[in-house]
C-alpha positions in Angstrom: 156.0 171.2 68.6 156.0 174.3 70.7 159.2 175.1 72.5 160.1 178.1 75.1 163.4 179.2 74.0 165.4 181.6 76.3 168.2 184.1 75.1 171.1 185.3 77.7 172.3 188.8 77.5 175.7 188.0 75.7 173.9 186.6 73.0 171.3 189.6 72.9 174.0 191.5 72.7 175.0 189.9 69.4 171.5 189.7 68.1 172.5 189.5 64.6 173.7 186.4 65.1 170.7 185.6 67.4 167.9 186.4 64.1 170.1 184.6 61.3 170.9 181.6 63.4 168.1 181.2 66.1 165.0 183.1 64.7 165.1 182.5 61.0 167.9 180.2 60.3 166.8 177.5 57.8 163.2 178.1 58.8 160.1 179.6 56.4 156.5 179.7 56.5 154.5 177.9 59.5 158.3 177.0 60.8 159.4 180.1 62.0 156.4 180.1 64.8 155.0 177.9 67.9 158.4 179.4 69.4 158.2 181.7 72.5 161.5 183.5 73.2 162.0 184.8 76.8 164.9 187.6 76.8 167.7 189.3 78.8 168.6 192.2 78.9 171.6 193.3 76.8 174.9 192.0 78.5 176.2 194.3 81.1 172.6 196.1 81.3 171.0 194.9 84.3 175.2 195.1 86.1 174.5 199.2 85.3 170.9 199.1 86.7 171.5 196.9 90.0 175.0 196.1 91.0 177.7 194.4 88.8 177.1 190.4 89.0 181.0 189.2 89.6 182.3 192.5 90.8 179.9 194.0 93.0 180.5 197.1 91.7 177.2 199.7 92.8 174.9 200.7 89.8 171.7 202.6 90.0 169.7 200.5 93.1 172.4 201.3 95.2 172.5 205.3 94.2 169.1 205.0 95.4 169.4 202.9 98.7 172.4 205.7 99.4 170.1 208.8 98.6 172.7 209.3 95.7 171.4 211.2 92.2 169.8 208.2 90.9 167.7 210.5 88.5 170.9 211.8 86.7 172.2 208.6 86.7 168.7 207.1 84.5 169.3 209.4 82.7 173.0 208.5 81.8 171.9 204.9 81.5 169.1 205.9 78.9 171.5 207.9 77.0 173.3 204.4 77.2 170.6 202.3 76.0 170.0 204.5 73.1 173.2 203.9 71.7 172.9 200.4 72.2 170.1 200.8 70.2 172.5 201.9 67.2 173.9 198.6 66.6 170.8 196.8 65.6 170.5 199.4 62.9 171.8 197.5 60.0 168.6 194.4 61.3 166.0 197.0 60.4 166.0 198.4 64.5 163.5 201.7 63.8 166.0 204.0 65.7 163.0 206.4 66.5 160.1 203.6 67.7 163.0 202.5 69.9 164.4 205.8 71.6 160.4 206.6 72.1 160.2 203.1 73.8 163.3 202.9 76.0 162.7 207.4 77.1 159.4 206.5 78.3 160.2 203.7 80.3 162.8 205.5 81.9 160.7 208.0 82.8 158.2 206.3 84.4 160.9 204.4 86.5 161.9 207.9 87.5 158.8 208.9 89.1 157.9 205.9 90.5 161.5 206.2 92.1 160.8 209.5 93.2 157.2 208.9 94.4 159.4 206.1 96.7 161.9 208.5 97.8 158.9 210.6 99.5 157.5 207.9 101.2 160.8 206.6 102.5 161.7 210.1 103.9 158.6 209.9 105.5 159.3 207.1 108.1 155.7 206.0 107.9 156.9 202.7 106.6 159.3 200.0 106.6 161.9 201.0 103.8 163.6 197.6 103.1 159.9 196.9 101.7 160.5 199.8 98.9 164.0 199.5 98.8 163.1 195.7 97.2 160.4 197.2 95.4 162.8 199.6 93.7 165.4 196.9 93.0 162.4 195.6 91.2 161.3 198.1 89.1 165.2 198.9 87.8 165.9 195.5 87.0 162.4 195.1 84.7 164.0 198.1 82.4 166.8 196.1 80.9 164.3 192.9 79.7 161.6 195.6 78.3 164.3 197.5 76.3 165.9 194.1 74.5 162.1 192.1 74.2 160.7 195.3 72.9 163.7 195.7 70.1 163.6 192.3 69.6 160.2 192.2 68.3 160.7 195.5 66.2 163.7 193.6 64.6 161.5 190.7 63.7 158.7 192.3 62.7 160.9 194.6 60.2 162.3 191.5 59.1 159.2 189.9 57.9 158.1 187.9 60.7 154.5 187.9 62.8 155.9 188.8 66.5 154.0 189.5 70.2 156.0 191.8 72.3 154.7 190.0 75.9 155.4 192.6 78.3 155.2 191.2 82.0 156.8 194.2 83.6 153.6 195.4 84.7 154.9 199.2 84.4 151.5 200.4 83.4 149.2 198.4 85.0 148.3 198.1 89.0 146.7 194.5 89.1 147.5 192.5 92.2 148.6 189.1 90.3 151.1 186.6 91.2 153.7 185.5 88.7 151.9 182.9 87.7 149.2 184.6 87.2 150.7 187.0 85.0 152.3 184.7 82.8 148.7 182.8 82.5 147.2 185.6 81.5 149.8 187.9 79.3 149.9 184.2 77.2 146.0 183.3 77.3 144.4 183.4 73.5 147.6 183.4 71.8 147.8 181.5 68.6 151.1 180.5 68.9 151.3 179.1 65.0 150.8 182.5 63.9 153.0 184.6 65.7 156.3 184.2 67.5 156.2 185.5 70.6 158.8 187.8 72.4 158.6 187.9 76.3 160.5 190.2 79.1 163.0 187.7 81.1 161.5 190.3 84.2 157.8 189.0 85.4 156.0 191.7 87.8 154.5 189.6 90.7 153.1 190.7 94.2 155.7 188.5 95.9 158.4 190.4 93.9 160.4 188.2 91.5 163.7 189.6 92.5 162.9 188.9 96.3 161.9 185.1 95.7 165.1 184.5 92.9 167.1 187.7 92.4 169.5 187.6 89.5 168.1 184.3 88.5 164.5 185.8 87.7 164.7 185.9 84.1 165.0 181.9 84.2 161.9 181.6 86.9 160.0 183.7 83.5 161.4 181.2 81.1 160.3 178.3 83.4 157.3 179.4 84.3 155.9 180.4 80.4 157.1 176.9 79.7 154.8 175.0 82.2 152.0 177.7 81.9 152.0 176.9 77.4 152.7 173.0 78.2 155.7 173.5 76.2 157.2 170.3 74.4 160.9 171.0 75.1 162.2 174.3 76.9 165.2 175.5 75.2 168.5 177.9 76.5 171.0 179.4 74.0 174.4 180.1 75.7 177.2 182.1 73.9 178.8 178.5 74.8 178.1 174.6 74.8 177.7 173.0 78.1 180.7 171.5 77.9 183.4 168.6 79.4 184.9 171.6 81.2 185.5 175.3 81.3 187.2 176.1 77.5 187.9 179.2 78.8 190.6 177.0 81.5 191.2 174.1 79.3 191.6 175.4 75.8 188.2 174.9 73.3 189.8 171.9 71.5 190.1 170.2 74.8 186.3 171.0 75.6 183.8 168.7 74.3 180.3 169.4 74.4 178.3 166.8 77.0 175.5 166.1 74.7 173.4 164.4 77.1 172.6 164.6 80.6 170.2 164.6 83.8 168.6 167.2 86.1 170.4 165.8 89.0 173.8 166.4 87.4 172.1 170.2 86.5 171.7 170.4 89.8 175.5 169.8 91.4 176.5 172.4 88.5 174.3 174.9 89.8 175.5 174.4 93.5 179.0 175.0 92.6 178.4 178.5 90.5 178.2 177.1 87.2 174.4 176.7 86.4 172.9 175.0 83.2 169.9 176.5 84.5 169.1 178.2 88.1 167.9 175.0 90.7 164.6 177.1 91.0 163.9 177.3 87.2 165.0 173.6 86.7 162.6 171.7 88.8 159.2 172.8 88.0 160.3 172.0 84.3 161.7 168.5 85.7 158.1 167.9 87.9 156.2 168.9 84.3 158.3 166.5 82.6 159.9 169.1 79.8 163.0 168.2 78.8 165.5 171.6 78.5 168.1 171.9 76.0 171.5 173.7 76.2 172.7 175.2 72.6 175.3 177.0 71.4 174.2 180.5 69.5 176.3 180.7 67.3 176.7 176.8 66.3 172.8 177.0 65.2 173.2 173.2 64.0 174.7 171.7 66.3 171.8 169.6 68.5 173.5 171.1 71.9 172.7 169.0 75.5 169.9 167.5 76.1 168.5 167.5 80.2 166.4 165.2 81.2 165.0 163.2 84.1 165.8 160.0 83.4 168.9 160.2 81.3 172.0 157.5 82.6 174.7 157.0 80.6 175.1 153.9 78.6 178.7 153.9 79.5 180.6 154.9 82.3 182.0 158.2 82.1 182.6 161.6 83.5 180.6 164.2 81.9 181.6 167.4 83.6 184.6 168.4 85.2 183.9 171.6 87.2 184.2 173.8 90.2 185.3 177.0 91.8 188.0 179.0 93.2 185.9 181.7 95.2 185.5 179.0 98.1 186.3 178.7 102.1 187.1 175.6 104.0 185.7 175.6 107.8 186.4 173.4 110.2 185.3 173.0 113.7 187.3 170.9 115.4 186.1 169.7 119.0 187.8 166.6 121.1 184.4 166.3 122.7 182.9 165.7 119.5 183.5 162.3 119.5 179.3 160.6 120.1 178.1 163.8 120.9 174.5 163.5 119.4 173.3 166.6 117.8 176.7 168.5 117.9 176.6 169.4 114.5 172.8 171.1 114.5 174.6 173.4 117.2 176.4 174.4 114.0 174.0 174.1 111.5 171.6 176.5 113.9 174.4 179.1 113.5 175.1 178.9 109.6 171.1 179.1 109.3 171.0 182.4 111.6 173.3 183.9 108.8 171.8 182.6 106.2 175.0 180.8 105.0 174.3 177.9 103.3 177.2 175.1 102.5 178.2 173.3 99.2 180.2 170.2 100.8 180.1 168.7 104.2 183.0 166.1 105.5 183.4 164.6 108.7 185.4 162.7 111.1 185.3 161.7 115.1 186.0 165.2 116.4 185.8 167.5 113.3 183.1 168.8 110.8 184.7 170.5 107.7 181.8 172.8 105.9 182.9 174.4 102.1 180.9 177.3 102.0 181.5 180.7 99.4 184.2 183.5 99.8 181.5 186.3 100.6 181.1 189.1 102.5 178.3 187.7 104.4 180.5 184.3 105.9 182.6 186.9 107.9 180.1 187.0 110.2 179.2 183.3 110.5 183.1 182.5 111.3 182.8 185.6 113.9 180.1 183.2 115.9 181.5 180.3 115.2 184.7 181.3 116.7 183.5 182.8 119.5 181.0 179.7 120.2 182.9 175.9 119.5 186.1 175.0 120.5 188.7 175.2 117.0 187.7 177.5 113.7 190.2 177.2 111.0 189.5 178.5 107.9 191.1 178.0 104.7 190.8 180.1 101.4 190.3 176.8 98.9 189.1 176.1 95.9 186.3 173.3 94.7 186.7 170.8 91.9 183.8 168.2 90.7 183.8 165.0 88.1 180.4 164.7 87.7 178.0 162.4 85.9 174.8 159.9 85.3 176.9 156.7 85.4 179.9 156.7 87.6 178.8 154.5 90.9 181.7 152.1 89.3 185.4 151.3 90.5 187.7 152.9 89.5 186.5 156.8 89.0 187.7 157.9 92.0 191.4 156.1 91.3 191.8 157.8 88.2 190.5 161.1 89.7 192.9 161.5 92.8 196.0 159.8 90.5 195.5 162.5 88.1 195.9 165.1 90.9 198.6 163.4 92.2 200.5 163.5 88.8 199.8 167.2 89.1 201.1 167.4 92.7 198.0 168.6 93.7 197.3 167.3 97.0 193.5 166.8 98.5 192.4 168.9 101.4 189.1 167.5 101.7 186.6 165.0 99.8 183.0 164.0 99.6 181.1 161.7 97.6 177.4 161.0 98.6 175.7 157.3 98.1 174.1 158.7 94.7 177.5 159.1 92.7 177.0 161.5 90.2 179.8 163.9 91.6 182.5 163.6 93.2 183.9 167.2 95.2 187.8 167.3 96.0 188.7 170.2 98.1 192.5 171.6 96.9 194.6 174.5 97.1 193.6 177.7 95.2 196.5 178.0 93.7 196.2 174.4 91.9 192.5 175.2 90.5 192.8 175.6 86.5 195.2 172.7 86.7 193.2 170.6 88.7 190.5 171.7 86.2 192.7 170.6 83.1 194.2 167.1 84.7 190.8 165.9 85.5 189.2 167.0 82.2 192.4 165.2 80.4 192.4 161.9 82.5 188.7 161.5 82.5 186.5 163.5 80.4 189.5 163.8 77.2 190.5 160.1 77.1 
């Protein structure tokens, strides 16, 4: 059985735990191979090389795009990654192989920077095309410094490993992704050595262009199609669980066990991805089955996703949702039969590439749920200055979701428990499928919204 296993950066941050309970674990002999592993960088690595994730706070790219000293500031982050380097010591790291490694990456990133730079100052060409090309070659640093001491690790420990590097850093073939991947992975045995790969894939229509921060789970899709992989595999620092523990407490979290792509899906359109939409459906087409496990709960079996999965019985399988949301509303007495009114605004939220999560309607108003970013400023600018009404609400966005719940009774139970929580509904939607239902509340009332839900139907 060959699997594709992929590692997030908190856990590769924690790679101890990663070797005893992931790569050797009970395993010996033939066991410990047909695995590939497709890494992250260590946590908060690629937040120092682009911009912070959450935050937005500006890392190297955006001391380039500003003409900053970007080279001093490689340099700080390779100082940086060296002493990362320091705590895999004690798991057989060779300190010097790994310094060597991680220096001369850096340096090539520097003059390929610099060799940018020029030809930006120039004006001979468009710069947003280098600017996305330097985004690219920042963010493949972080991958190829944790996959290259990951297979140092492993091979110190006793263990056949591949480092497969599909940066690309010292190479200037013209391949696409898929091609890469195809061909970094062509002639392995895969029963004879475990195989390490960067999360980064170097591709002539740019990986982080396509997917940005998602890329490393594009990789970890891709290898898994490419090898015909019998079950892709993804180990969290959590379980995919009931709901948040962090919000309801861990003993009040259980872990979902089993569960569909299209339920993967509604988590990843409200924040809180299984698995990045784009990395999720080539698996789902090829039929590979991904599973969800806990690192450091190496025994437990984890959440299975698969196509066809419905729940015997009737439940609610994830309670989830965000508080980062806004609630528009265009509100229009002559609405009411006007054919094609809401294209008008749909032609607007498309010209600002604004997208919406949850879409509710009446005779003379359209209420969009779309995300708290900078970028929606501008789309409620037009809007306001085009239709009739704007309002606009800071909200947040909580979902029961699961396989079996097209049944009375679900939606009771749901709007009574945040009515016992006087937590009053702003907005609903529930489509013909029924695998989620979306209630649209005050910001204030999210983490207990989050908690009465998870109690009344996921904790019963």
């Amino acid at each position: 059985m060959l699997t594709v296993e992929k590692i997030g950066g908190t856990s590769m941050s924690q790679f101890k735990d990663v070797l005893n309970n992931i790569i050797i674990g009970n395993r010996s002999g033939a066991d410990l191979y047909n695995r590939i592993f497709v890494v992250s960088a260590y946590n908060n690595v690629t937040n120092w090389l682009l911009e912070h994730k959450k935050t937005g706070a500006p890392g190297i790219y955006v001391k380039f795009l500003n003409d900053e000293n970007y080279a001093e500031a490689l340099d700080e982050l390779c100082l940086k990654l060296i002493a990362l380097n320091r705590n895999y010591e004690e798991i057989k790291l060779d300190q010097k192989v790994a310094d060597e490694f991680i220096i001369n990456r850096i340096e090539k990133a520097k003059n390929y920077l610099r060799a940018m730079h020029s030809v930006v100052a120039s004006g001979y060409v468009d710069r947003n095309d280098l600017y996305l090309a330097a985004r690219e070659i920042l963010s493949s640093i972080g991958e190829a410094h944790s996959a290259f001491n990951s297979v140092n690790i492993i091979k110190n420990n006793g263990i056949d490993a591949t480092f497969i590097d599909l940066c690309g850093f010292d190479d200037s073939e013209a391949l696409t992704i898929d091609e890469r991947i195809h061909k970094a992975f062509q002639g392995v045995d895969f029963s004879k050595t475990l195989c390490v790969a960067t999360g980064y894939t170097k591709g002539i229509e740019g990986i982080m262009r396509a997917f940005d921060r998602g890329y490393s789970e594009v990789t970890f899709s891709k290898i898994a199609v490419d090898v015909k992989a019998n079950e892709a595999v993804i180990h969290k620092e959590f379980h995919l669980s009931s709901a948040d523990p962090n919000l309801v407490g861990a003993a009040n979290s259980i872990p979902v066990g089993f569960t569909n792509f299209m339920v993967a899906d509604q988590l990843a359109d409200v924040g809180m991805e299984a698995i990045h939409p784009k990395a999720s459906k080539p698996l789902e087409l090829a039929g590979i089955n991904i599973r969800i496990k806990n690192t450091f709960e190496p025994e437990h079996p984890g959440t299975l996703i698969s196509k066809d999965y419905v729940a015997k019985e009737s439940r609610i399988e994830i309670v989830s949702g965000t508080d980062k949301v806004l609630a528009v509303e265009v509100h229009d007495p002559m609405m009411v039969g006007e054919v094609g009114f809401d294209l008008r605004i749909m032609k607007v939220f498309e010209k600002h590439g604004v997208s919406y999560i949850l879409k509710s309607t009446n005779a003379n108003s359209i209420t969009m749920v779309i995300w708290d970013k900078p970028k929606s400023a501008g789309l409620i600018k037009e809007l306001k200055n085009v239709f009739y009404q704007v309002t606009v609400k800071e909200v947040a966005l909580v979902c029961c979701m699961g396989t079996n719940i097209a049944h009375p009774g679900f939606l009771y139970k749901a709007a009574k428990a945040l009515c016992d929580n006087h937590i009053n509904i702003e907005c609903f939607a529930q489509s013909l499928r029924q695998v989620n239902m979306q209630f649209v509340i005050c910001r204030e009332g999210y983490s207990d919204a989050i908690k009465a839900l998870n109690s009344a139907l996921c904790i019963e």
